[in-house]
C-alpha positions as CSV (number, residue, x, y, z in Angstrom):
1,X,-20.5,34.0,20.9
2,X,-21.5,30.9,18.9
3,X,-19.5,30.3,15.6
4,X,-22.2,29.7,12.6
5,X,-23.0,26.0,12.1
6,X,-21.4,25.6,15.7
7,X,-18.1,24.6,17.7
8,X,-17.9,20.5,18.3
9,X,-15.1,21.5,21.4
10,X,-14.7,24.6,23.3
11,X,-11.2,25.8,23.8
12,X,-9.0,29.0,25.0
13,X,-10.2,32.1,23.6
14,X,-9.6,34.7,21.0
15,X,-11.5,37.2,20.3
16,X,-13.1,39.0,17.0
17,X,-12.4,42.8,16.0
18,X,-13.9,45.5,13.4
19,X,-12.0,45.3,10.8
20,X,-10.9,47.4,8.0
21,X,-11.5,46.3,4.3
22,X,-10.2,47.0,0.6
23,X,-13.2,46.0,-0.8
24,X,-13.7,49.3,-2.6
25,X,-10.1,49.2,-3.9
26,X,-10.1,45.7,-4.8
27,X,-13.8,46.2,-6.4
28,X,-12.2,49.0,-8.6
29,X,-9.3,46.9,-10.0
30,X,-11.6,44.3,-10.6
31,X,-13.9,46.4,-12.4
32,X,-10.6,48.1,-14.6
33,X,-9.7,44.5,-15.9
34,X,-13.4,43.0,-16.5
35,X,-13.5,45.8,-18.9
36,X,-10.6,45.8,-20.7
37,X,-11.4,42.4,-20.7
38,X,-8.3,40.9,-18.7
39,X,-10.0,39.5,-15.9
40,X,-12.4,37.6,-15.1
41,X,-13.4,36.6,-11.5
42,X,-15.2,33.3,-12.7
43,X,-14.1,30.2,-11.2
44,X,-12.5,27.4,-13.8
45,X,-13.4,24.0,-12.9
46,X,-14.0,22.8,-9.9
47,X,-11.9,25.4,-8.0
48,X,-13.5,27.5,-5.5
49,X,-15.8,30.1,-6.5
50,X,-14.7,32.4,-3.8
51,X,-11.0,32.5,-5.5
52,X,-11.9,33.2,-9.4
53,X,-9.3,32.7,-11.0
54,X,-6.7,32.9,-8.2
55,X,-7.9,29.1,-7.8
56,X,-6.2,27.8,-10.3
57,X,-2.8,28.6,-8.2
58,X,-1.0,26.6,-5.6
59,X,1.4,29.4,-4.9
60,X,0.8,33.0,-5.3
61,X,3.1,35.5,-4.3
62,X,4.1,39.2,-3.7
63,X,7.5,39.7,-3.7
64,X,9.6,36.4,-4.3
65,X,9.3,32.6,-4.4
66,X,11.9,30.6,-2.7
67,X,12.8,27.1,-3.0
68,X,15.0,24.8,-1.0
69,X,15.9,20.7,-2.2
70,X,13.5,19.2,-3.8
71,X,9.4,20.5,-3.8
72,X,6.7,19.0,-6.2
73,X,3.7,21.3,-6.9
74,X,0.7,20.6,-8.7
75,X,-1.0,23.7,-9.8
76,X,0.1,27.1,-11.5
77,X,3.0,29.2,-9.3
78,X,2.2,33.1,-10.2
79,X,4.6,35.7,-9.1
80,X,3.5,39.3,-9.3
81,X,4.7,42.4,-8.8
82,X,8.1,40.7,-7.8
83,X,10.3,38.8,-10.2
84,X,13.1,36.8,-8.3
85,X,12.1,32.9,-8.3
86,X,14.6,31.0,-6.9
87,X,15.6,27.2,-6.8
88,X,12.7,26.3,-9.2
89,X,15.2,24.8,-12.1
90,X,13.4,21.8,-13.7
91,X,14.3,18.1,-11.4
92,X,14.5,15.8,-14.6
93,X,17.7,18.1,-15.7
94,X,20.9,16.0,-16.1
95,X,22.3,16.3,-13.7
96,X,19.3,16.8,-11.4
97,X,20.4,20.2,-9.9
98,X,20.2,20.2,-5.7
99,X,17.1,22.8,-5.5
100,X,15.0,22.0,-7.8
101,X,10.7,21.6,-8.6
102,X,9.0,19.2,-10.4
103,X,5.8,20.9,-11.3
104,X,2.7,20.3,-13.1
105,X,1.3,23.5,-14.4
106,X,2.6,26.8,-15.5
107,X,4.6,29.3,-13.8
108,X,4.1,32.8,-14.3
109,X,5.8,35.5,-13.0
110,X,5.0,39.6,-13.9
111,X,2.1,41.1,-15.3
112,X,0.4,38.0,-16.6
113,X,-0.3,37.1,-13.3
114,X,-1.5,40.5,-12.6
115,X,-5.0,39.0,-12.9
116,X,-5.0,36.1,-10.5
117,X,-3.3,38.6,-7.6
118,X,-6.0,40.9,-8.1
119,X,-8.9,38.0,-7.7
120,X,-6.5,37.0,-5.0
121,X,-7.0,40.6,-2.9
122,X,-10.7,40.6,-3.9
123,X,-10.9,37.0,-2.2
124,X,-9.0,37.7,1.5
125,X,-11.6,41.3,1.8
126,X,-14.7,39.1,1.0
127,X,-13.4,36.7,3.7
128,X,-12.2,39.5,6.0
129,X,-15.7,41.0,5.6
130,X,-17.4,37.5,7.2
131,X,-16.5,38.8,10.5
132,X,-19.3,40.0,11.6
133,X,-21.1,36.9,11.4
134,X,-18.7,35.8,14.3
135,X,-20.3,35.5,17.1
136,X,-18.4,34.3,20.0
137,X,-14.6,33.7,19.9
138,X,-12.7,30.9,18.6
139,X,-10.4,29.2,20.5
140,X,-6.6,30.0,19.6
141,X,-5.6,26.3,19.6
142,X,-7.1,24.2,17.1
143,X,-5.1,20.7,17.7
144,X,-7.0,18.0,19.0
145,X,-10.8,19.3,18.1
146,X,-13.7,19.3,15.6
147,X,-15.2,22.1,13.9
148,X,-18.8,21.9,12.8
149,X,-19.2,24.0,9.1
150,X,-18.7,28.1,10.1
151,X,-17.4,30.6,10.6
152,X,-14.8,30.9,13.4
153,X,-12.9,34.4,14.1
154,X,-9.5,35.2,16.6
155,X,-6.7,36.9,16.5
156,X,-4.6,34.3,16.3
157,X,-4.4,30.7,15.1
158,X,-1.8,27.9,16.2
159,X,-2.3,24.1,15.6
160,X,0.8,22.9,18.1
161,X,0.0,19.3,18.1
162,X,-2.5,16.5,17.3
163,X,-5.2,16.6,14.4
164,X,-7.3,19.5,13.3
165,X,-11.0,17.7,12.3
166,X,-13.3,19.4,10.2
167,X,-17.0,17.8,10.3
168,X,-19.1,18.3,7.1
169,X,-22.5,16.6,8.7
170,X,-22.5,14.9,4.8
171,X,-22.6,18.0,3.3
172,X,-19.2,18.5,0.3
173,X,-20.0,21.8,-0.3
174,X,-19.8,23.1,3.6
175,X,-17.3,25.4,4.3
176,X,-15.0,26.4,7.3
177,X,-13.8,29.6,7.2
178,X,-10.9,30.8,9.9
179,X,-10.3,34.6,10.4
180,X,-8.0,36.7,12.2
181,X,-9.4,39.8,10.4
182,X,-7.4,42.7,9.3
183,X,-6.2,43.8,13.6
184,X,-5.1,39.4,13.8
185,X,-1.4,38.1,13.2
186,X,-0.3,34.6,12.7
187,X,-1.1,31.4,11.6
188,X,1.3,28.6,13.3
189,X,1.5,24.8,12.8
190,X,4.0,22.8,15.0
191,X,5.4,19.7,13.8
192,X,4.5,16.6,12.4
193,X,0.6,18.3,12.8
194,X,-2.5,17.9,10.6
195,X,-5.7,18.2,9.6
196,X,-8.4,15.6,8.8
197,X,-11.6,16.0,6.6
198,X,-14.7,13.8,8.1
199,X,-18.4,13.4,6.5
200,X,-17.4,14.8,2.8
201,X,-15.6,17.4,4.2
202,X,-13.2,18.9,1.6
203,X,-10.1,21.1,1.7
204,X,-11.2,23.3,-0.9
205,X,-13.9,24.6,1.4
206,X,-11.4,25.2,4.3
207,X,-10.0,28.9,4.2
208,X,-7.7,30.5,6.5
209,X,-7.4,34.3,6.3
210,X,-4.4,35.6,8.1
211,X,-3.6,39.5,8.8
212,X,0.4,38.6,8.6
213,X,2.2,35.4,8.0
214,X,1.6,31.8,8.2
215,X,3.8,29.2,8.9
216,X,3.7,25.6,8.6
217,X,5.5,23.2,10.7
218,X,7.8,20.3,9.5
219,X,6.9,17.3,8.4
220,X,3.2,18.6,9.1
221,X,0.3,17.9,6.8
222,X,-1.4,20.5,6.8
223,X,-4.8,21.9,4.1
224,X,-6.8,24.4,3.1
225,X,-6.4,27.5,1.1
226,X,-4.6,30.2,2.7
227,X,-4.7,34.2,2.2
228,X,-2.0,35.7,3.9
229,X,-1.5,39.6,3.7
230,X,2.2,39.1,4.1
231,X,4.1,35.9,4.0
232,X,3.9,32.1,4.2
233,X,6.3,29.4,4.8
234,X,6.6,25.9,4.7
235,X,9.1,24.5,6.6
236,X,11.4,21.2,5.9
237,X,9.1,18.0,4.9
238,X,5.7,20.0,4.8
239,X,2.9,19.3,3.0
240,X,-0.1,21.0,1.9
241,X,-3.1,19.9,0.5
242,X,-4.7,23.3,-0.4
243,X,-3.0,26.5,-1.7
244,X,-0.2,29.3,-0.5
245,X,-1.6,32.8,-1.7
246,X,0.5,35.5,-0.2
247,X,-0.4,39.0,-1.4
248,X,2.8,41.0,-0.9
249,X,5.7,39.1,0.8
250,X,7.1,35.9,-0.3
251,X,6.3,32.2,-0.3
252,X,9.2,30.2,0.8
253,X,9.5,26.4,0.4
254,X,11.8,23.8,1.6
255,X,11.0,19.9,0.1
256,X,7.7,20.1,-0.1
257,X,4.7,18.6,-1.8
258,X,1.8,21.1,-2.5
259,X,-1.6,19.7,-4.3
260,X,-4.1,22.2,-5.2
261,X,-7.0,21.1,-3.6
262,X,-10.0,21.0,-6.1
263,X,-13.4,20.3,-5.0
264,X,-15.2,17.6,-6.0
265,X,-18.5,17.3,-7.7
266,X,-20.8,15.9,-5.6
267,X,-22.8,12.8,-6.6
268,X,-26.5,13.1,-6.8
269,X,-28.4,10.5,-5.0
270,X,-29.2,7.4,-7.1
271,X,-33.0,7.4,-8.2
272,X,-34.2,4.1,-8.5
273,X,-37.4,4.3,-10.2
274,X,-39.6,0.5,-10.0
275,X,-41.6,0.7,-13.3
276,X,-45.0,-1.3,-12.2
277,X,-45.1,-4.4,-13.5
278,X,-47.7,-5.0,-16.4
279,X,-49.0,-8.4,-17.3
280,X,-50.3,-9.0,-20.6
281,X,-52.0,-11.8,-21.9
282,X,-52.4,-12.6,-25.1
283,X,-55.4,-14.2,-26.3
284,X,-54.9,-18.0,-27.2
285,X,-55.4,-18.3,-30.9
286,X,-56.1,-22.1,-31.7
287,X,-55.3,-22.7,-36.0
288,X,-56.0,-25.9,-36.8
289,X,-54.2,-27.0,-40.1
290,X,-56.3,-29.0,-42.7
291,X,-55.2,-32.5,-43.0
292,X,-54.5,-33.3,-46.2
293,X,-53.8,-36.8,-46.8
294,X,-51.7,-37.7,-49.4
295,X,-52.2,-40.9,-50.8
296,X,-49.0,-42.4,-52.6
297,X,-49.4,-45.0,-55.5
298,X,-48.7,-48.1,-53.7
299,X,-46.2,-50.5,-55.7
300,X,-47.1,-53.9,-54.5
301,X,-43.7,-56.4,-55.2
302,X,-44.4,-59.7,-54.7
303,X,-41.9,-61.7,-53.2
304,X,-41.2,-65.4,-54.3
305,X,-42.3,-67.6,-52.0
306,X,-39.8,-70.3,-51.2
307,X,-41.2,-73.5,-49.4
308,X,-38.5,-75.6,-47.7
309,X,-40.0,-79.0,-46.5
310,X,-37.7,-80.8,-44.1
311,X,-37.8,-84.2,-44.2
312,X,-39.7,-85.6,-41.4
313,X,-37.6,-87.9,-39.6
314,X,-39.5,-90.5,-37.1
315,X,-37.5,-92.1,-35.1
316,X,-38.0,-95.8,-34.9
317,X,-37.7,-97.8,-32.0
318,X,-36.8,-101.2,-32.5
319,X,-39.1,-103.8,-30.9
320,X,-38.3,-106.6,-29.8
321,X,-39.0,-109.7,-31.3
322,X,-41.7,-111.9,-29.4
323,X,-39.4,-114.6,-27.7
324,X,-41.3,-117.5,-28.4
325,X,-42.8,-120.0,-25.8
326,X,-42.5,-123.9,-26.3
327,X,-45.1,-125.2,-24.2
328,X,-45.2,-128.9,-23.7
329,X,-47.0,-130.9,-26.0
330,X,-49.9,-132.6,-24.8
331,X,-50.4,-135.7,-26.8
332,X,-53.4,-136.9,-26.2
333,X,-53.9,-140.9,-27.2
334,X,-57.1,-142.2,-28.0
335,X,-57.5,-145.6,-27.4
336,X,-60.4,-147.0,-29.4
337,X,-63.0,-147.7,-26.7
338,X,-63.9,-151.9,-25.9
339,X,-67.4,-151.8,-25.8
340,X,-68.6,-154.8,-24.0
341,X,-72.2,-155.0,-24.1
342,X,-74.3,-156.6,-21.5
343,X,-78.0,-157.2,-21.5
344,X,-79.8,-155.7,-19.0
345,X,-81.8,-158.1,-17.8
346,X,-78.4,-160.6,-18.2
347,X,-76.7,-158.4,-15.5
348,X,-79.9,-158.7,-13.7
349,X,-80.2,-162.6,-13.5
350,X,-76.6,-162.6,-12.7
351,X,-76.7,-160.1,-10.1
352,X,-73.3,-158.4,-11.8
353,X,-73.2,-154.8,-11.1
354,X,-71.8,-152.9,-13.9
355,X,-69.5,-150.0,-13.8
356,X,-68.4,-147.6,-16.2
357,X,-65.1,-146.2,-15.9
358,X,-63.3,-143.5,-18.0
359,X,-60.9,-143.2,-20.3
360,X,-57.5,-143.9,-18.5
361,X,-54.0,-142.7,-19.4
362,X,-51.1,-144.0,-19.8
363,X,-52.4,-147.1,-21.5
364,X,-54.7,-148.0,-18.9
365,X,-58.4,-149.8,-19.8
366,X,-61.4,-150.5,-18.4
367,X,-62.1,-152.4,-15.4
368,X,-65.0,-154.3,-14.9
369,X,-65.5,-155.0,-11.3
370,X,-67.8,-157.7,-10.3
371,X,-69.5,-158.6,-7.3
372,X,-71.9,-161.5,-6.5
């Protein structure tokens, strides 16, 4: 038999029986209270629908609550039809008393929680009546493997060591639902276990329904909403990240931290939407402004014209005088001329030649040279 949605790792076996439901009881009470208008099987929040109002609990019991040292629960505690609660004095008292639960939420204990136990019994039958969609055992150890979203069915459940993985495949609202059915016994964790949440897997969506008792190891970190018929107990150092609904024994709890596991609201997918791009152009518009010219009265000032006339300044370069030249004087003596006058034709008969000489200087006169 497959498991719906599918086993990631096969294992030992355990194997699925007919079971026997309350349903009709259950269905009855439900229907008493939804008329006299005390209950309402309407989930608050984000808590799971299959629990109504038995989801806003972390601890739901039968008969008694137990605590041991020091345990911090977020989440309502509801006792009912028991009364005893034990070791839940407040941990900011002075002095802080040795067993003692620092819790955020309310606890309620008798008939007021009436309500939430019977959405509490209605829950484990709906589960316990899934069995038949089980179609091929589960195995009984659940350490060390993955578990596709489904339904998964033995009598028996024990996570002994290593990681339990639960696989969403990205969807947060799948769920994983573990049965022993109304003939199964136990739920066991061993220490220092746990269990991981992959691909939006949440631990509100994990359910374990147990015929008996559960019990979670120490130290281990264990999740997931369990529905036990009887008991469950969480040994030294547990944690759970989920919630303890026992229907008729007790809840017994020893230094532990318990966080009711709430389911978150998935995100929707962001929608980008790409508006197309419009271009608009606007017609150029040209306004050309009349000029107007503004003629100012022109003042015309007249300035004073000053005329500055330098003095014109030649310089004078002084020539030199001529030096004078004494040339020697040249005295030139006339000496009154001898004439001696001789006849032609006496000069002739003579036979004297005549010459004529110049003027001599230097007192000279003439000569007369003669020849015969």
């Amino acid at each position: 038999m497959m498991p719906k949605g599918g086993q990631a790792n096969a294992g030992a076996t355990g194997l699925a029986r007919p079971l026997t439901r309350n349903i009709v009881i259950g269905s009855l009470i439900a229907a008493l209270f939804a008329f006299l208008g005390g209950f309402s099987s309407e989930a608050g929040g984000a808590t799971p629908a299959r629990l109504g109002t038995a989801g806003n609990f972390a601890v739901l019991a039968g008969s008694t609550i137990t605590n041991a040292n020091m345990t911090t629960i977020t989440g309502d505690v509801g006792l009912f039809p028991g009364s005893a609660v034990t070791g839940f004095d407040l941990c900011t008292a002075v002095p802080a008393p040795a067993n003692c639960v620092d819790l955020t939420g309310a606890l309620t204990v008798g008939d007021v929680a009436l309500e939430p136990k019977t959405a509490l019994l209605t829950a484990y039958d709906e589960l316990v009546s899934l069995e038949n969609t089980c179609t091929e055992p589960t195995p009984v150890e659940l350490g060390g493997k993955t578990f596709l979203p489904g339904v998964y069915c033995s009598n028996t459940f024990l996570l002994s060591a290593g990681t339990l993985t639960l696989d969403a495949v990205g969807d947060p609202d799948a769920e994983f639902i573990f049965l022993t059915g109304s003939g199964g016994s136990t739920l066991d964790s061993g220490v220092g276990t746990q269990v991981a949440f992959i691909n939006g897997a949440q631990a509100c969506n994990l359910y374990f329904q147990v015929a008996s008792s559960a019990t979670i190891g120490v130290d281990s970190a264990f999740a997931g909403n369990i529905l036990a018929r009887t008991s469950i107990s969480l040994a030294t150092g547990a944690t759970l990240d989920g919630r303890a609904l026992a229907q008729n024994g007790a809840v017994t709890l020893d230094d532990n931290t318990i966080t009711r596991a709430d389911c978150e609201t998935a995100v929707p997918p962001t929608t980008t939407t790409t508006m197309p791009v419009t271009t608009t152009t606007m017609p150029v518009t040209t306004t050309t402004m009349p000029v107007t010219t503004t003629t100012m009265p022109g003042t015309t000032t007249t300035m004073p014209v000053t005329t500055t006339t330098m003095p014109v300044t030649t310089p004078t370069t002084p020539v030199p005088a001529p030096t004078p030249t004494t040339r020697p004087v040249t005295t030139t003596t006339t000496v009154p001329a001898t004439t001696s006058t001789t006849s032609a034709a006496t000069a002739a008969a003579t036979g004297i030649g005549i010459t004529a000489t110049g003027t001599g200087r230097g007192g000279g006169g003439d000569s007369l040279t003669g020849g015969a």
